[in-house]
Structures are given as structure tokens and as C-alpha cells.
C-alpha positions in Angstrom: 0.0 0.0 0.0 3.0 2.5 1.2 4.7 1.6 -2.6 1.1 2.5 -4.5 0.6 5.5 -2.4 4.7 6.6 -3.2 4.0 5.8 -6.9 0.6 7.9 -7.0 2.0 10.9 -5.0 5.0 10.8 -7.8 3.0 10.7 -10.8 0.6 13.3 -9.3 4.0 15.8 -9.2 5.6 14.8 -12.4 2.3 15.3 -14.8 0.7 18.6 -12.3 -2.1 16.5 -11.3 -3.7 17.2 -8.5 -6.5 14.8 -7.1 -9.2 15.8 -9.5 -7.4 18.4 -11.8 -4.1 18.8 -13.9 -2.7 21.9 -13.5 -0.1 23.5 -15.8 3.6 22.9 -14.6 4.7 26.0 -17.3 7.7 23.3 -18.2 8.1 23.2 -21.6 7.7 19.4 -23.1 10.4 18.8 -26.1 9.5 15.0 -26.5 8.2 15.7 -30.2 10.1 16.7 -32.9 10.5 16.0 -36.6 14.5 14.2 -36.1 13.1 12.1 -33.4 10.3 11.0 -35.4 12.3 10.0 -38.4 14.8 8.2 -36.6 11.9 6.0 -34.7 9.9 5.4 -37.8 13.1 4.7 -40.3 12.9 1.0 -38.9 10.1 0.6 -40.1 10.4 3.0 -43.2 14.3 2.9 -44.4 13.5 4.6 -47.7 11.9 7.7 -46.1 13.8 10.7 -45.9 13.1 14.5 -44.4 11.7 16.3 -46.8 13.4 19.1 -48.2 13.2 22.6 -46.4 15.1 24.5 -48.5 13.2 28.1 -49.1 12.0 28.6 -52.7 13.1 31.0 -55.2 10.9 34.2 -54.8 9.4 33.7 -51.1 10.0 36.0 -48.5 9.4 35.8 -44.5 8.6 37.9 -41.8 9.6 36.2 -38.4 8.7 36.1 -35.0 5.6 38.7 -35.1 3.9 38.8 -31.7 0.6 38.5 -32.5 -0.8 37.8 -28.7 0.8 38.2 -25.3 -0.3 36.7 -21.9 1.6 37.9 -18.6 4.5 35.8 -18.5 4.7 34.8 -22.1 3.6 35.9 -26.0 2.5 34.0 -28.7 4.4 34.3 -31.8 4.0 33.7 -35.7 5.9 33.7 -39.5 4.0 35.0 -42.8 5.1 33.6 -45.5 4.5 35.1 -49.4 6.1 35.5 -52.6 7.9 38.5 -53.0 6.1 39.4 -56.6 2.7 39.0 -55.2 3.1 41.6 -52.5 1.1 44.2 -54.4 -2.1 41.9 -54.1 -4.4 40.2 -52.1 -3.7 36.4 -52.1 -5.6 33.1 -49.7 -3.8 32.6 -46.8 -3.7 29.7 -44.8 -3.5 29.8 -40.7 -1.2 26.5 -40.1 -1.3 24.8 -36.9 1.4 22.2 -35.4 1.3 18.8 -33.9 2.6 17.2 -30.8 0.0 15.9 -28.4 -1.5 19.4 -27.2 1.4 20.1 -25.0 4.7 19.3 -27.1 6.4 20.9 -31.3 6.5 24.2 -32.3 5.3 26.2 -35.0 9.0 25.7 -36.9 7.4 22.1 -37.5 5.3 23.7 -40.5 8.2 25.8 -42.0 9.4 23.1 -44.7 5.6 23.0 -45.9 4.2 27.0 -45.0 7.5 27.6 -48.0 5.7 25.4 -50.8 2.5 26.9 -50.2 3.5 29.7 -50.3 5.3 29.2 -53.7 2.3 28.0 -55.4 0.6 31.3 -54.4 -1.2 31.3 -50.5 0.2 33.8 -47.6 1.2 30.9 -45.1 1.1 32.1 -41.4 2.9 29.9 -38.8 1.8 30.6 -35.2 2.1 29.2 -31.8 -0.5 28.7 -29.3 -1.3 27.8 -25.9 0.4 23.8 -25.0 -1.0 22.1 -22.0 1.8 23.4 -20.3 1.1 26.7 -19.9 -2.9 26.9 -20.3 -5.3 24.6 -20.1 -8.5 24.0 -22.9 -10.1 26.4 -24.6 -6.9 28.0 -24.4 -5.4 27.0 -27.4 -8.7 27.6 -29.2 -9.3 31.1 -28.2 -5.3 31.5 -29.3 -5.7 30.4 -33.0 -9.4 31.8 -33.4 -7.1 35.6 -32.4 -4.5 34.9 -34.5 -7.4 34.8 -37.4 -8.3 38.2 -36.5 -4.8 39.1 -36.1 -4.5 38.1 -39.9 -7.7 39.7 -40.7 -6.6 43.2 -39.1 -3.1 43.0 -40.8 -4.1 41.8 -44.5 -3.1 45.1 -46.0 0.0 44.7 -44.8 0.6 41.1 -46.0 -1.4 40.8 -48.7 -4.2 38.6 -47.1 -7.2 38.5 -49.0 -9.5 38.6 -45.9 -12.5 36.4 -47.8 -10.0 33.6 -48.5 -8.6 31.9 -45.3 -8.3 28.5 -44.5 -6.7 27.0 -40.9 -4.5 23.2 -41.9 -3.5 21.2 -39.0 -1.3 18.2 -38.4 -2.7 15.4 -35.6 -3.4 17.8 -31.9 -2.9 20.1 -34.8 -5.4 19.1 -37.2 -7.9 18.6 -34.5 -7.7 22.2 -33.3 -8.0 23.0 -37.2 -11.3 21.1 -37.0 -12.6 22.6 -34.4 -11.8 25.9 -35.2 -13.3 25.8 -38.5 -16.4 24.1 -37.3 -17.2 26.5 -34.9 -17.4 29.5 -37.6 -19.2 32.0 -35.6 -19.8 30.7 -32.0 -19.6 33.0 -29.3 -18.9 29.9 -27.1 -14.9 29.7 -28.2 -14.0 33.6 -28.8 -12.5 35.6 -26.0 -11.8 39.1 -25.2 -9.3 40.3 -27.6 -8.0 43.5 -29.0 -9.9 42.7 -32.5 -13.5 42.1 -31.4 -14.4 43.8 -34.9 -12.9 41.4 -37.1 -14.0 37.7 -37.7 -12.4 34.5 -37.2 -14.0 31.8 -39.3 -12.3 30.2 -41.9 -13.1 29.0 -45.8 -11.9 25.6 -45.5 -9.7 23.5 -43.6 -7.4 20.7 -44.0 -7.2 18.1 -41.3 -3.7 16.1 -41.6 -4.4 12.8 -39.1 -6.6 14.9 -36.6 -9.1 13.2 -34.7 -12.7 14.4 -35.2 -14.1 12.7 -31.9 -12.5 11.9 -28.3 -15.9 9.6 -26.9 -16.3 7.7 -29.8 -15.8 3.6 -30.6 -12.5 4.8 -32.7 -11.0 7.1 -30.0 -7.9 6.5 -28.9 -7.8 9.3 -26.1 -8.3 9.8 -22.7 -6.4 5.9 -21.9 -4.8 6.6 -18.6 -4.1 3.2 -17.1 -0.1 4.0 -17.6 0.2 7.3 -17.5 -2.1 10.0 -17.8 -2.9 10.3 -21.6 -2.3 13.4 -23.8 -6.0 14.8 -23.9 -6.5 14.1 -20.4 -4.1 16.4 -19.8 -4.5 19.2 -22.5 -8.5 19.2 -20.5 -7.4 18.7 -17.0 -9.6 15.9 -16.3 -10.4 12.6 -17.5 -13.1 11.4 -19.6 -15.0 9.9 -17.0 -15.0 13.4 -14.9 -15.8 15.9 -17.3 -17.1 13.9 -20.3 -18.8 17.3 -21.2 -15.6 18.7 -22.0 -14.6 16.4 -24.3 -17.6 16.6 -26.1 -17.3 20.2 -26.7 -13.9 19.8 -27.6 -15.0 17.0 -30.6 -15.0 18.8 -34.1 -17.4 15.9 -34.9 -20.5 17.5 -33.1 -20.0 21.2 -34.3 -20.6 20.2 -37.7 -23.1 22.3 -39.2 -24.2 24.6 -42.3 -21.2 27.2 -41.4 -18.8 24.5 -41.3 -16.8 25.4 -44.3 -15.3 22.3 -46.9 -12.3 19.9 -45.7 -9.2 18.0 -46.7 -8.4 14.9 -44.9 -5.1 13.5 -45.3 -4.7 10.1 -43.5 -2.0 7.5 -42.3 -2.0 3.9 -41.6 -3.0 4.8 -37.9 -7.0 4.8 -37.8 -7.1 6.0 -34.2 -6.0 9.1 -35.6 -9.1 10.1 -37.7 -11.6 9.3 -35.4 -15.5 10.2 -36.2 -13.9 10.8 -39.7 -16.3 8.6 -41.6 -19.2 10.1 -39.3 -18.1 13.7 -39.7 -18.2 13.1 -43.6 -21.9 11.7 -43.6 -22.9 14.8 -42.2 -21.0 16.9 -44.5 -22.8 15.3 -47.3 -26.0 15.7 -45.7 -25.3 19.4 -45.5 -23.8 19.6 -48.9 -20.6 20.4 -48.0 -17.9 19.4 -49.8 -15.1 16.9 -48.9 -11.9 15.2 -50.0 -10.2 12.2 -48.5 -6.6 11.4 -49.5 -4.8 8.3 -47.2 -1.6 6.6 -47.1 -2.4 3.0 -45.8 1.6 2.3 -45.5 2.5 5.6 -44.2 3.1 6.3 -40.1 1.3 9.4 -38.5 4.5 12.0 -39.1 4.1 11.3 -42.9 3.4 15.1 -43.5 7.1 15.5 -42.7 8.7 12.8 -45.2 9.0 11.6 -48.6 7.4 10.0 -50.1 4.3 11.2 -48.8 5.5 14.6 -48.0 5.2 15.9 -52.5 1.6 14.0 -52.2 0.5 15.9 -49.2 1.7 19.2 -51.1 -0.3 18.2 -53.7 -3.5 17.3 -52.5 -3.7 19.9 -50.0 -2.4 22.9 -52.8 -5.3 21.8 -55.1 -8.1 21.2 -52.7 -6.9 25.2 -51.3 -7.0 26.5 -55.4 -10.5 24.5 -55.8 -12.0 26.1 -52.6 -10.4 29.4 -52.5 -9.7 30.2 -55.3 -12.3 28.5 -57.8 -9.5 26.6 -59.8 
């Protein structure tokens, strides 16, 4: 009894949780990154290989623009263009990164934002709220100001304010969902400094992002060995505030405002959870849809060839259909 009560006291320090709810230790998590990735999934992959970041010929950056700050912290972002499009209004695309809620960084979309922007989009790379510093909505209310943020700052970036879209990668990708599925609900905008400007989105692309946390192909919210990554991006478990984890599930804000969207998939179902289920009520709405998967690839495809070009692809022309009526 003495070794389970040692053992429960010791995980309740190490992961913030406190008898009922995680609090934020404001230690920043570093276990996800695009290196460690590739070396664990080259076993199983040995042809993949990082794709290539190099910048393209003709696209300019503006880095590290606050774009929100908090007491003890700011939120930063990157806007990418090309440099002969300045003059004009282009579709811009909010990106948001991956790593469990609380882990990665926004330079985890650089290598992609570039080739986007190449083919003609403003690219915005931003940070947000990690379970580390702020609990859910946090992150939410974050990206939904950082849409505004563009919205107030088009002129100066070229942003064409009619044409946004918001593209996540897995916690990434879910945020993206839920952001664009809430288009218009009071429920997930805070007080900001650009109450006048709007944050819903045209379309969004959902790279391995799962659409449903209580739901039979849910992987989230298992902490039998260690308290799972949901669990503690809400602060409870399932069991104590399923509520919350409802709200949080793209799947049941899908609606008329909820704009068209990409799904680009892996060989990891857990990861597109309530996918089938949020496409059957997308076509009962009318709303248009793509599905793209890559039954042999792991979750980090997005990062690697030879699924990184495809993802380019598919994403690029579903963004030209959408936006920009190609």
C-alpha cells in the first residue's frame, strides 16, 4: 500500500495533477520533434527521408511577429509570401502544429508554409497555448485571435480577408477542425484586442486529426499508464468531465457554417476518429469533402517523402479549388 501511495504521489508531481485536476507545470515538453520522429519510424520506413526545407526562389518571411501576449509569455508567428505577389491580395492559410497538445513548435510547419507559399497562398505559422502553460479552450481562443490578427493585418501582408483556410497536423489538425467548425460561435472567442474582425475560416485541411474523443475509434483519454495526452491538454479525465470532451470533438460542431475539408490520413485509424461520421454529415449538409490516405505511411508522414510531395499536392489543389475556384 505504502509503494502504490509513493508511486501515485510521484506521478501526481511529475504530470501537475492534483487529485481531481491537472494543473499546468509551465515546463516546456520537447519530447516531439521531426529528427526524433524520423529516426523512430526509419525502422520501419528505411527509404523515407526528411523532406526538403530549403526556401524557394521568390518567397519572402517575416519572423517572429507577436501576435498575442499573456503575462509571463507571448505567442508568436511567420508569414510567408512570394515577394512578386506583394502588391495583391492572395488566400492565406493559418497553419497549426502537432505534438500531443502540449509538445512541437510552430518551426514544424516551415518546410511545408514555404511550398504553399510558392504555389501562391500567404502561409502564417503561429504558436498557441500547449497544456503546459494553459489549459483547454486556451489553445482555441489563441488560433481563433491569431485569425483576426491576420484579418486586421491583411493590407499589410497581402491577405485576402474572404480567403482563409486554418491546416492542422494530428493535436494540430484537431484544433483546425474545431476551429473551422465553430465559424461564428460565441462559445470559443474571448476578449481580444480585435472584437471587430471575424475568425471563421473558408476551409480547412485536417492532416491525421481526430474528429471525436468519446467515440468507438478514439484512442484518447487511456490513462491506465500514464495520464494520456487529452487528459491532460483538458485537465480531467473522460470519466469526470465527459462534457468537455464533447465540446472539444469537431465531430459534433458540424453544421451549415462549417466550411469544406481535406483529410489526409495514415495507416494509424485512431487518428481520424468520427472521420467517416463527420463526412456523412457533410454530405447531408452539402458540404464538400476530400479524403486522401496513405495506408503504409506512419502518423508524421506530412514531414517525409514520399508522402510529404503528395500531401503538397493534395492539399495545394483542394486550397486552389476552394479558395480560389480553380
Amino acid at each position: 500500500m505504502k509503494r502504490y501511495i509513493f508511486a501515485l504521489l510521484l506521478t501526481s508531481l511529475t504530470s501537475g495533477f492534483c487529485f481531481g485536476q491537472i494543473v499546468p507545470t509551465g515546463i516546456r515538453d520537447t519530447s516531439f520533434s521531426v529528427n526524433g520522429s524520423y529516426r523512430n519510424e526509419k525502422r520501419a520506413h528505411p527509404d523515407m527521408t526528411i523532406a526538403d526545407s530549403t526556401m524557394p526562389v521568390g518567397v519572402q518571411v517575416f519572423k517572429n511577429i507577436i501576435y498575442k501576449k499573456y503575462p509571463k509569455r507571448s505567442l508568436y508567428l511567420d508569414v510567408y509570401r512570394k515577394k512578386e505577389a506583394a502588391s495583391k491580395s492572395e488566400p492565406a492559410v493559418l497553419m497549426v502544429f502537432g505534438g500531443g497538445w502540449r509538445s512541437g513548435d510552430r518551426t514544424h510547419n516551415y518546410t511545408l508554409a514555404r511550398q504553399l507559399a510558392s504555389r501562391g497562398f500567404v502561409t502564417i505559422t503561429a504558436d498557441y497555448s500547449l497544456s503546459t502553460d494553459a489549459l483547454y479552450p486556451a489553445a482555441v481562443h489563441d488560433l481563433k485571435m491569431a485569425l483576426k490578427w491576420l484579418r486586421a493585418h491583411s493590407s499589410e501582408y497581402g491577405i485576402d480577408t474572404a480567403r482563409i483556410a486554418i491546416l492542422g497536423f494530428s493535436a494540430g489538425g484537431q484544433l483546425a477542425a474545431l476551429v473551422g467548425t465553430t465559424n461564428g460561435d460565441p462559445t470559443f472567442e474571448s476578449g481580444d484586442d480585435y472584437q471587430k474582425y471575424s475568425s471563421t475560416v473558408q476551409a480547412i485541411v485536417d492532416i491525421d486529426g481526430t474528429l471525436a474523443f468519446i467515440h468507438p475509434e478514439s484512442g484518447e483519454g487511456d490513462d491506465s499508464r500514464s495520464i494520456s495526452a487529452a487528459t491532460n491538454w483538458f485537465g480531467y479525465s473522460k470519466t469526470q468531465k465527459p462534457a468537455l470532451w464533447e465540446q472539444a470533438a469537431p465531430l459534433n460542431h458540424a453544421g451549415k457554417t462549417t466550411p469544406p475539408i481535406l483529410f489526409l490520413n495514415s495507416s494509424v485509424a485512431r487518428m481520424h476518429a468520427g472521420r467517416d461520421d463527420m463526412v456523412k454529415k457533410l454530405n447531408a449538409l452539402g458540404i464538400y469533402s476530400e479524403i486522401h490516405s496513405f495506408p503504409e505511411a506512419p502518423h508524421t508522414f506530412m514531414f517525409f517523402e514520399p508522402w510529404f510531395t503528395p500531401t503538397l499536392n493534395y492539399t495545394s489543389d483542394f486550397l486552389k479549388k476552394i479558395l480560389a475556384g480553380e
